[in-house]
VEXDRENRO-271863 format. One record per residue (C-alpha): residue number from 1; residue in one letter; z negated, y negated, x negated. Coordinates in steps of 0.5 Angstrom, whole numbers, plus 500, padded with zeros to 3 digits. Layout:
 pos code   Z   Y   X
 NUM    a   Z   Y   X
...
This chain:
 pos code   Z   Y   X
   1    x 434 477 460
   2    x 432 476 467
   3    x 440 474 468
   4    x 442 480 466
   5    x 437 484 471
   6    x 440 481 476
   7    x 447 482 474
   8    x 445 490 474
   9    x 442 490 480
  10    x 448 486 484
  11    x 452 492 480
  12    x 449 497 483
  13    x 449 494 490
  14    x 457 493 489
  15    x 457 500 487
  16    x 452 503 492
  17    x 458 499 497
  18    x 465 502 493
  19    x 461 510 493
  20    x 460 509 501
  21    x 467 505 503
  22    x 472 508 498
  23    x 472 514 497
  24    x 472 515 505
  25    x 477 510 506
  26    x 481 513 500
  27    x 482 520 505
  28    x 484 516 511
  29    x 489 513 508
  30    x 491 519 504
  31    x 494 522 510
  32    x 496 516 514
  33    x 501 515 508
  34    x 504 522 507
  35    x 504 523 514
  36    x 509 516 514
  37    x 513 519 507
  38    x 514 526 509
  39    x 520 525 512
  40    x 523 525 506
  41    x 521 532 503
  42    x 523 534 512
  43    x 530 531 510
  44    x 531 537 505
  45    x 531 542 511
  46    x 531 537 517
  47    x 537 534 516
  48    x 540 541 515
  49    x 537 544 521
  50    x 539 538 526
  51    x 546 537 523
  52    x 544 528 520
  53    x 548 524 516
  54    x 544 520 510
  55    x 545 515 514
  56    x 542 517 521
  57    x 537 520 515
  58    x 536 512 512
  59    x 536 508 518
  60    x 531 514 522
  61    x 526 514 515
  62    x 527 506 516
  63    x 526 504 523
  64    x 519 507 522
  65    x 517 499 519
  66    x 521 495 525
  67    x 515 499 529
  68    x 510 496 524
  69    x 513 489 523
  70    x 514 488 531
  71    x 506 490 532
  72    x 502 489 525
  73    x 499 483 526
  74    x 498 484 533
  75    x 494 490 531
  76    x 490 486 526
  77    x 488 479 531
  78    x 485 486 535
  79    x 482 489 530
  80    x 477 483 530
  81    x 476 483 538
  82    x 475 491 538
  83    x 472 492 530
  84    x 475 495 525
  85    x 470 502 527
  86    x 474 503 534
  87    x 480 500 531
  88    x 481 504 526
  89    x 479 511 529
  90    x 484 509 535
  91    x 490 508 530
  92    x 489 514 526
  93    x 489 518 533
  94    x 495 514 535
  95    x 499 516 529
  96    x 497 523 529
  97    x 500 525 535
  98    x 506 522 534
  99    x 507 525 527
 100    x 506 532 530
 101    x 511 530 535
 102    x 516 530 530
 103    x 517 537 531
 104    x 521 536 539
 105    x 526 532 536
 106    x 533 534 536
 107    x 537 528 536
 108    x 539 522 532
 109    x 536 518 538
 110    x 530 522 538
 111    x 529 521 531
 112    x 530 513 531
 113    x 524 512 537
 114    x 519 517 535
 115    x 519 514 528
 116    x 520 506 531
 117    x 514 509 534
 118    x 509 512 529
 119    x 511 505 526
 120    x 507 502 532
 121    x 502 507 532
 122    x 500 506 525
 123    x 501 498 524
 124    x 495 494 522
 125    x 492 500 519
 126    x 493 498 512
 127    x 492 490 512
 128    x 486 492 517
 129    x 482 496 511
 130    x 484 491 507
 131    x 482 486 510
 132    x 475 490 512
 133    x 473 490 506
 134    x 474 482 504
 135    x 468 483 509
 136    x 464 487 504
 137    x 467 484 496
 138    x 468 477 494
 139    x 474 475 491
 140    x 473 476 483
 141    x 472 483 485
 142    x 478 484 489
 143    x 483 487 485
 144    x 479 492 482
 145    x 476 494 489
 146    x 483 495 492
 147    x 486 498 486
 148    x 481 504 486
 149    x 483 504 494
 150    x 491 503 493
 151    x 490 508 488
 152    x 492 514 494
 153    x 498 511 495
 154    x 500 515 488
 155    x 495 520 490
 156    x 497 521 497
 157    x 504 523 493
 158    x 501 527 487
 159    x 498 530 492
 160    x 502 530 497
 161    x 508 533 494
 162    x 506 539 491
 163    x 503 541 498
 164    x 509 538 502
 165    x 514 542 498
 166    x 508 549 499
 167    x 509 548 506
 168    x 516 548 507
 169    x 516 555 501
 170    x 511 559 505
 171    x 512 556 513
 172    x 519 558 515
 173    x 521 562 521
 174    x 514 562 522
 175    x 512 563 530
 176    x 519 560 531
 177    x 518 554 528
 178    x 522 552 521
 179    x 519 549 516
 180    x 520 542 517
 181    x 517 542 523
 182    x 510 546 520
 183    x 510 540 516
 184    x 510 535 521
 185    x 505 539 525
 186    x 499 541 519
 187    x 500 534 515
 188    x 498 530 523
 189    x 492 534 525
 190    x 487 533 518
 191    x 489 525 520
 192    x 487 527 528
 193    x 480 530 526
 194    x 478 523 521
 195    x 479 518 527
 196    x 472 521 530
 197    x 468 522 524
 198    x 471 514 523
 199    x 467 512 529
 200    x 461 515 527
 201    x 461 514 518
 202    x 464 507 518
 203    x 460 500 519
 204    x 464 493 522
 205    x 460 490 516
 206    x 455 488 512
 207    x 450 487 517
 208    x 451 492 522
 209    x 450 497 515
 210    x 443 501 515
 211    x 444 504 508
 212    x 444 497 506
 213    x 436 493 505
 214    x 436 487 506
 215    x 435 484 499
 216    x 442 488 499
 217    x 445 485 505
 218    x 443 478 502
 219    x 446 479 496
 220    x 453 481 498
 221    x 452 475 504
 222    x 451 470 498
 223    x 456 472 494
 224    x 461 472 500
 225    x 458 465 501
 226    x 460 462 494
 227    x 467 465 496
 228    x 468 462 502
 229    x 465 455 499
 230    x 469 456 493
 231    x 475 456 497
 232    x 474 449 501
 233    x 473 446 494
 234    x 480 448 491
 235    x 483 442 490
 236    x 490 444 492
 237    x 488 443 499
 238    x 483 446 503
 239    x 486 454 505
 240    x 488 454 513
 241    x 483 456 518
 242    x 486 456 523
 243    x 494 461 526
 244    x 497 454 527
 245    x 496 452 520
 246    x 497 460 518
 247    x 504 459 519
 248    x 505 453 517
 249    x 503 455 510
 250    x 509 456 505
 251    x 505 460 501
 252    x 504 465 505
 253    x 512 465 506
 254    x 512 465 499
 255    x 507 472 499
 256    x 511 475 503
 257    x 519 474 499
 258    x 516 477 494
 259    x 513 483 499
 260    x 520 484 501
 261    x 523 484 495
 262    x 518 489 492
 263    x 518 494 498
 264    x 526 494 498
 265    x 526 498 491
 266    x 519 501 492
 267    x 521 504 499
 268    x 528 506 497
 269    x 526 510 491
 270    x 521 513 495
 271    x 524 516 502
 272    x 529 518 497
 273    x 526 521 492
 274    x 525 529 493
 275    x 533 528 495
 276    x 535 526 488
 277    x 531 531 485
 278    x 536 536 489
 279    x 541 533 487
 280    x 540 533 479
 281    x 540 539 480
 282    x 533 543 482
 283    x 533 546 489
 284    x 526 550 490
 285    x 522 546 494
 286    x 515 547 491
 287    x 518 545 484
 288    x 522 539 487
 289    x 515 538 491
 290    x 512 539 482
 291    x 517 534 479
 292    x 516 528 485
 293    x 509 527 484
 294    x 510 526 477
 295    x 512 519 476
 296    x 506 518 481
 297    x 502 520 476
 298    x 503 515 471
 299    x 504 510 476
 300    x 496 511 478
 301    x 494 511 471
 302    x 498 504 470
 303    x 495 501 477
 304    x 488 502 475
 305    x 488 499 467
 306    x 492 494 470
 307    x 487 492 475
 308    x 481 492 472
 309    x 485 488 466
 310    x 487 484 472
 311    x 480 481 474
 312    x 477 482 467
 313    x 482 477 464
 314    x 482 473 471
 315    x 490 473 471
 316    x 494 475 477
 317    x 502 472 476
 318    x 504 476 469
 319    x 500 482 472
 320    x 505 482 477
 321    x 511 480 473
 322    x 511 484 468
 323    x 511 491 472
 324    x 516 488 477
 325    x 520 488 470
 326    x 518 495 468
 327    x 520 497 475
 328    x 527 495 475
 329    x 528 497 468
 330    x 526 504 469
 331    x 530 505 477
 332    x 536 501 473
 333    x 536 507 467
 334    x 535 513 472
 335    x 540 511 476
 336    x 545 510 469
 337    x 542 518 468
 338    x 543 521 474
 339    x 546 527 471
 340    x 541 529 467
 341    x 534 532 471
 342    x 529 531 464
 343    x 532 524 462
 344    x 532 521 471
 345    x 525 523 471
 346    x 524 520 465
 347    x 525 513 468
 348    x 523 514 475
 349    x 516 516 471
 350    x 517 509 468
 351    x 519 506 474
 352    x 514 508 479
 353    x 510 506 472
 354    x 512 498 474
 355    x 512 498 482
 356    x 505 502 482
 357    x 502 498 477
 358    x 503 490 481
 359    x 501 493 488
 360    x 493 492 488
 361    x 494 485 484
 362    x 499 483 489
 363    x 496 485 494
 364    x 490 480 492
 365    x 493 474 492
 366    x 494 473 500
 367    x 486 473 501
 368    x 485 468 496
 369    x 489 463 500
 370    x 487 463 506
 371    x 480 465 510
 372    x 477 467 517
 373    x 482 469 522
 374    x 487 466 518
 375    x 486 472 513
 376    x 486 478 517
 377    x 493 474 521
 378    x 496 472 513
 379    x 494 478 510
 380    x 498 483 516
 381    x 504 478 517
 382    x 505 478 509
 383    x 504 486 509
 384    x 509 486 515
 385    x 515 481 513
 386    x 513 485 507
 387    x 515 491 510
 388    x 521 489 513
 389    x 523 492 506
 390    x 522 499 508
 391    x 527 499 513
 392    x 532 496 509
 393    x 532 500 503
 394    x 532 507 506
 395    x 537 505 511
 396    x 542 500 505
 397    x 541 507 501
 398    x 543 512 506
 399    x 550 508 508
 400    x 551 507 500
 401    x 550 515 499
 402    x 555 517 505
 403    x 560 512 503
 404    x 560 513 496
 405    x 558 519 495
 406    x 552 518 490
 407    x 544 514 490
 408    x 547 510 484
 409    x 550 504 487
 410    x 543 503 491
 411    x 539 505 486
 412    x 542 499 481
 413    x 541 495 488
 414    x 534 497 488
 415    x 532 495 482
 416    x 534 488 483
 417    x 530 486 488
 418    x 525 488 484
 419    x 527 484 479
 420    x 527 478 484
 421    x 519 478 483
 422    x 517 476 478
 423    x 521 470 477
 424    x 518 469 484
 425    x 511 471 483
 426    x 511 464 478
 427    x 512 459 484
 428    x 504 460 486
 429    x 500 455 482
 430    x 496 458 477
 431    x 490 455 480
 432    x 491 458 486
 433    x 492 465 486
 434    x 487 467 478
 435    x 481 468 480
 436    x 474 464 478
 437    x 469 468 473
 438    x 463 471 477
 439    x 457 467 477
 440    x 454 472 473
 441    x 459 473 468
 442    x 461 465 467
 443    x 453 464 462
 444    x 456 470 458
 445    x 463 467 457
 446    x 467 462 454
 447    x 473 462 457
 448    x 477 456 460
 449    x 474 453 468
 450    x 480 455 472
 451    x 480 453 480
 452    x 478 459 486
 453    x 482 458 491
 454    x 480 463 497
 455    x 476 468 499
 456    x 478 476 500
């Protein structure tokens, strides 16, 4: 009985901490993901408007990550030295500006530096929060806490593209401007006026949060602990501690082919999205905004039964395995019916069903391998190799499309990269990347020891 009430009240601490954090975090990277992604529904006009090929269109849409690759893990290393508040809020103002400035440009080479740009500006934004909040969560709740914050990822697109596909209905011609530019300029101002209500709502840690007792404090600061031993007893090696041995550790490369691989397929499919909507055979703007959040849906679905099934199995490599092949199964089926609206939207939903459901279990794994600086450097090399990706996937399908005439080919391309995962994933050993049962689960569950490696 008296172990049960501790496990409620350290419960409630953990869900005081996500009710606080989350749902906050959730917004700002909201618009941080639909200002990077809402090119692809500009390019139904922009493209037009400023007479781009689809290659310009793929390698401006993709050069956005040359920017974010090249400063990710500088960003990150000054996050620490500045604290995630101030940083945070400095990117968030950085982007915005540059997302609104969107609306000047006239040329391919305009294009390609304000999009290099805004890659910089935003760089160290994702893997900064996600590395926030290994300040906050021990690993065995990893997966679930980062499911319910990647889960804007198909939100900023449920979301997203029904109102992006709104702005470019209702906004053309209005006060000069074309619709295209409307929606650069409204969707940069709601991330421009969060960065200041970052600086005065977040807290660098668990120490320096005045909504926490300090029982609560000692809580988490256990928990934390307990990670952070569990990961020097790991008998695979102790995890590096240091960038010398951060760099030198083949895991992470490993982490980030299999991020690389990954992003290819997803990126690819979603700058291009909205544009193989039009050309099955849809052309107004709000009900290609409809139909494109669509396959979001059932991807957000899919991500948090897969997340939570992740943790409570205390299993990370078939979690991401098998919906790297459901992904490529369904980007394969749509490209193979592409004639056909109803049955291509089929099995995008599929597909996005697969790739979205891997991210938060992924993005786990990087954590558990390493700690210290090395977990904020190894986290943001991982994700910024990792996106290298996406200037791949935009780019490969933009060239394939003018010289072929069609998405398909890229599509199929697409599709096996994705697939590469999942033969991938398995060459990280097992006890190093499942995770431990929690202490207070452990008395209650008879399940087979297994090794924790890390903390996140």
């Amino acid at each position: 009985m008296a172990s049960l009430k501790s496990e409620s009240k350290v419960s409630a601490v953990y869900s005081k901490i996500t009710r606080r954090l989350i749902p906050f975090l959730i917004l700002c990277y909201f618009f941080a993901y639909l200002d990077r992604v809402n090119i692809g529904f500009a390019k139904l006009h922009m493209q037009d408007a400023l007479n781009f090929s689809d290659t310009v269109y793929g390698l401006g849409a993709g050069i956005f990550f040359i920017g974010y690759f090249l400063f990710e893990l500088p960003s990150n290393l000054m996050m620490q030295r500045f604290g995630p508040r101030f940083w945070i809020a400095r990117i968030m103002i950085s982007w915005a500006v540059l997302s609104a400035a969107m609306i000047f440009v006239k040329t391919p080479t305009q294009f390609y530096v304000l999009r290099f740009l805004l890659g910089v500006a935003e760089a160290g934004f994702f893997p900064g929060i996600v590395f926030y909040l290994t300040l906050w969560f021990p690993s065995w709740r990893s997966a679930r806490t980062l499911g319910l914050f990647i889960l804007v990822t198909p939100l900023s697109t449920i979301v997203g593209s029904p109102l992006s596909g709104f702005i470019l209905k209702a906004f053309e011609g209005v006060d000069g401007l074309h619709n295209w530019q409307w929606l650069f300029l409204v969707e940069a101002i709601p991330s421009f006026l969060l960065a200041f209500v970052v600086l005065k709502f977040l807290d660098n840690d668990v120490k320096s949060a005045r909504w926490l007792t300090d029982e609560e404090k000692r809580i988490v600061a256990a928990d934390l602990e307990t990670d952070r031993q569990r990961s020097l007893d790991a008998n695979a090696g102790k995890p590096p501690q240091s960038l010398k041995l951060m760099f030198k550790n083949g895991y992470v490369w490993l982490l980030a082919l299999i991020f690389f691989s990954f992003n290819i397929g997803y990126y690819g499919i979603n700058f291009w999205l909205p544009s193989i909507i039009k050309t099955s055979g849809v052309t107004d703007d709000f009900h290609i905004g409809l139909l494109a959040a669509l396959p979001y849906v059932f991807g957000a679905l899919f991500m948090v039964w897969n997340s939570r099934h992740s943790d409570l199995r205390c299993e990370r490599r078939w979690h991401i395995a098998i919906p790297a092949i459901i992904g490529a199964v369904g980007l394969s089926l749509s490209a193979w019916c592409s004639g056909s609206t109803v049955w291509m939207m089929t099995w995008i939903c599929l597909a996005m069903s697969g790739t979205l459901a891997l991210i938060p279990t992924y993005i786990s794994l990087p954590g558990t391998l390493l700690s210290g600086t090395a977990a904020a450097a190894g986290i943001a090399l991982v994700n910024s190799v990792g996106n290298l990706a996406g200037f791949f996937g935009p780019t490969v399908l933009g060239w394939l499309k003018d010289n072929t005439g069609s998405t398909n080919t890229g599509l199929y391309i697409l599709a096996a990269f994705l697939l590469l995962c999942a033969p991938l994933i398995f060459l990280l050993p097992a006890r190093l990347v499942n995770p431990r049962r929690s202490p207070e689960k452990t008395a209650e569950r008879d399940a087979e020891p297994s090794l924790k490696r890390g903390s996140l």
